[in-house]
N, C-alpha and C positions, 0 to 999 in steps of 0.2 A: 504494500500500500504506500503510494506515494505521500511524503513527507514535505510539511510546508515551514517554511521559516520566515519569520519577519525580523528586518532587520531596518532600524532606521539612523539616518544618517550614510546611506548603502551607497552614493554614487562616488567618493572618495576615499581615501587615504587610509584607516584600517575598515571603514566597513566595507567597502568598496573590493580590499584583501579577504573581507572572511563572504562577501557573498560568491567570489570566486570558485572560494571553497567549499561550499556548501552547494553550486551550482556545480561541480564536477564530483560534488557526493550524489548526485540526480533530484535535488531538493527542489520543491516549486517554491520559488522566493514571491516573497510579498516588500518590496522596495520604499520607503516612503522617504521623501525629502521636502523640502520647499519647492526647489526648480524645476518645472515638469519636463523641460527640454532635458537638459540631464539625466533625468529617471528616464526617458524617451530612449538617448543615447547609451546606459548604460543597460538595460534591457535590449538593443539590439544587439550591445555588444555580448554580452550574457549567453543569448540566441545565437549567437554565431559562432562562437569561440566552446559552448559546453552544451548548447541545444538545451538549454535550458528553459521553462515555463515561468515567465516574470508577467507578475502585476504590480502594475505602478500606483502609489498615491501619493498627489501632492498634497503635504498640511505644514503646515509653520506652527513645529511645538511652543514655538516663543508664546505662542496665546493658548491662555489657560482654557479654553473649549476644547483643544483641537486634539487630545488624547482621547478625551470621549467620543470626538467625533469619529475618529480615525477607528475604534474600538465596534460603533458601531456601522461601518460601513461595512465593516467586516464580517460583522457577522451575517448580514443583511446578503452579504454575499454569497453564505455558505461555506466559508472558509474556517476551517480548524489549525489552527496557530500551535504547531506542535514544540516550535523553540522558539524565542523569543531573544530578538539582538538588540539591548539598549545601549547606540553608540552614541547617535546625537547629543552632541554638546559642544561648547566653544568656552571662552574666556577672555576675559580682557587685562589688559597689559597695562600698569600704572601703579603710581601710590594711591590706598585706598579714598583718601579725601581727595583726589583733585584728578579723579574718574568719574564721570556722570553716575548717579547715583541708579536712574531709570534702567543703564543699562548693563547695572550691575544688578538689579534686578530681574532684570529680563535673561539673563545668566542663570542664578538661581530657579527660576522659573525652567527653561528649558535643560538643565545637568540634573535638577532635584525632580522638582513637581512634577513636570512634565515623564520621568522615568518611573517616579512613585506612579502614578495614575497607569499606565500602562501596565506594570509590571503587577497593581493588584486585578486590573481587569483580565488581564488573561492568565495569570497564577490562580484564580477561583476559579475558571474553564479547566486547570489544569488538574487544580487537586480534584474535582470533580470524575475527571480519567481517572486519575493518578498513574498520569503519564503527562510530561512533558519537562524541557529544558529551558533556563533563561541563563543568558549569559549576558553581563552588568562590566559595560564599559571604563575602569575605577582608573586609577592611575598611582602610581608612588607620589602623584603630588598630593594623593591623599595618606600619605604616612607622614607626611614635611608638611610644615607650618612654612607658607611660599612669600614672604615678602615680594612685592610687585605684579602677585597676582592671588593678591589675600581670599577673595570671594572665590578664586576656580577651585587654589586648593581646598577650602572648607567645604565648598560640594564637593569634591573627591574624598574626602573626609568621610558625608555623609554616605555617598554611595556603598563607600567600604563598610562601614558598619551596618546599614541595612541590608546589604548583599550578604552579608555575615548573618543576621539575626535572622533575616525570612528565611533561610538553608536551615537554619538551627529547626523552624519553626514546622518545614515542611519535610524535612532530610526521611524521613519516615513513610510517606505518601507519594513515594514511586518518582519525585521532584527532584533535578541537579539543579542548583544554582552557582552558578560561577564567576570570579571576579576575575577581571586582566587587568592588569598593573603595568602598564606601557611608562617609559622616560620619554625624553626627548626622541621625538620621529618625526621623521621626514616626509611630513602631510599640510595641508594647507594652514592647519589651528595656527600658524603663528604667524601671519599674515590677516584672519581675521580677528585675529586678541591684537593686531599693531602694534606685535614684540618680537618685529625684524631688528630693531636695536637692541635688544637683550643682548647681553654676553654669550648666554645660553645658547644661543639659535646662528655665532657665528659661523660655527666649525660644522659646515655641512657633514664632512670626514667621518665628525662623534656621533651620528644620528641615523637613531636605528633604523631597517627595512621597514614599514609597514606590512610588509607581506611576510616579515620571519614575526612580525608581532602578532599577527593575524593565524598566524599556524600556528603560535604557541596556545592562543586564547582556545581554537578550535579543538585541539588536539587534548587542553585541560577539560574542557568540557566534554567531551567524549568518553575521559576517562572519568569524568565523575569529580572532579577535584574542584577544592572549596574555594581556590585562589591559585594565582600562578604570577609571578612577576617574570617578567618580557624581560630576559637581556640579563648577561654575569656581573657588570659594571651593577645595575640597577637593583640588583639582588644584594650587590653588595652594599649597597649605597644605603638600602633599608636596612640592612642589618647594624649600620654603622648608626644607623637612627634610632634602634633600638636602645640600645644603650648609651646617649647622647641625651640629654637634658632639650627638653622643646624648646626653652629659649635659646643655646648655640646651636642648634638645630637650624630654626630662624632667622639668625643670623649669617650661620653660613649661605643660607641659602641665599638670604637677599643679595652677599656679596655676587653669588653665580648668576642670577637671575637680574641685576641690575644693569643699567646702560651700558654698555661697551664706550668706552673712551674716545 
C-alpha cells in the first residue's frame, strides 16, 4: 500500500533533500510551501527524476489559519498522512531590540505554532492507526542560547523539547517521533534571516550538504531514533555544550554568530 508523506517547507534546501528521499523510497508526497511556481517546479522535477506522485499546496504558515486550513484540505481530499515532515521555518538575523518586533513574531508563529498545530492535527489521525511517523525539523541552535539570533534559537529550543515530550507521550502507540539537529548548511535560511554578514555563514568550505543532512534525519527516523545530530563537528559542538555553563555558552556563540569585520 502506497505510503504518503507530507513534508512542508519541500521545495528547498533540507526538505527539498529528504523529499528526494522519500520520493525514491516510492512515497506519494504531499508538498506545501508558499510559492506555487516552485511547488509547480519541484513536483515536475520529482516526476521526472523518481516518477514520483506529488500534490502540491500552496499556504503561508506565517498566518495563524493556515495549519488548519492546510489540515483540512487534506483531509477533504482523502488523503492519509502517514509521516509527517515539519521543516518550514526561517529566522532572522540581529540584536534582539533593534529587529522588528512583528517579525520576530511572525518567526515564532511559523518555527512554533504553526508546527505545534500540525503536528497535533495529524499525530491524533495517527494515534488513532497507531501507525505513523513525524519527523520535527530542530537544530543545535536549539541546544545554544544564539546571541544574534535570540528568537530562532529559542524556537529550536522549543521544538526540541516538545519533539522530546510528545515521543515520550506516544513512544507506546505504534508513533516514531524524531528530531534532526542540523549546524550550519548550505540552504537558502541565511539569506532570508539577512545573516550573509555573520561570521558564521563566511566559510562556504564549513557548511554542511543538505543532502548528507537530509539522509541523516531520514535514515534516524527509519530507525526509530529519538534525535540525531547532522555532522561530527556539531555532535561535538553539543556535547561541549553540555557541560559548559549557558551563559559562556552564549557568549561564545555571539562571538561566532556576530558580524564578520
Amino acid at each position: 500500500m502506497e505510503q504518503t508523506v507530507l513534508i512542508t517547507g519541500g521545495t528547498s534546501g533540507i526538505g527539498l533533500e529528504l523529499a528526494k528521499l522519500f520520493a525514491a523510497d516510492d512515497y506519494q508526497l504531499i508538498l506545501v510551501a508558499r510559492d506555487q511556481q516552485k511547488l509547480d517546479e519541484t513536483a515536475a522535477m520529482l516526476a521526472k527524476e523518481h516518477s514520483a506522485n506529488v500534490i502540491t499546496i500552496a499556504k503561508d504558515l506565517f498566518k495563524p489559519e493556515s495549519a488548519l486550513e492546510l489540515y483540512q484540505e487534506i483531509s477533504d481530499k482523502g488523503l492519509v498522512v502517514n509521516v509527517l515532515v515539519n521543516d518550514a521555518g526561517q529566522g532572522v538575523y540581529g540584536l534582539f531590540v533593534e529587529t522588528e518586533l512583528q517579525r520576530q513574531l511572525d518567526i515564532i508563529q511559523l518555527n512554533v505554532s504553526s508546527l505545534v498545530a500540525l503536528t497535533h492535527y495529524f499525530l491524533k489521525d495517527m494515534v488513532k492507526r497507531h501507525d505513523g511517523k513525524i519527523l520535527n525539523l530542530s537544530s543545535i541552535a536549539g541546544k545554544i542560547p544564539g546571541p544574534w539570533q535570540a528568537v530562532y534559537h529559542g524556537t529550536k529550543a522549543f521544538v526540541q523539547s516538545f519533539t522530546e515530550a510528545i515521543r515520550s507521550e506516544v513512544k507506546d502507540k505504534g508513533i516514531t517521533v524524531t528530531a534532526l539537529l542540523p549546524g550550519v548548511t548550505d540552504t537558502d535560511f541565511f539569506n532570508k534571516a539577512d545573516m550573509t554578514n555573520s561570521k558564521v555563514v563566511q566559510d562556504k568550505d564549513d557548511m554542511a550538504d543538505p543532502a548528507e543532512v537530509a539522509k541523516d534525519g531520514y535514515n534516524a527516523l527509519a530507525r526509530g531514533e529519538h534525535m540525531v545530530v547532522s555532522g561530527l563537528k556539531n555532535k561535538l559542538q553539543v556535547a561541549m555544550n553540555a557541560i559548559t555553563s549557558d551563559e559562556t555558552a552564549a557568549d561564545k556563540m555571539g562571538e561566532i554568530q556576530g558580524p564578520a569585520k
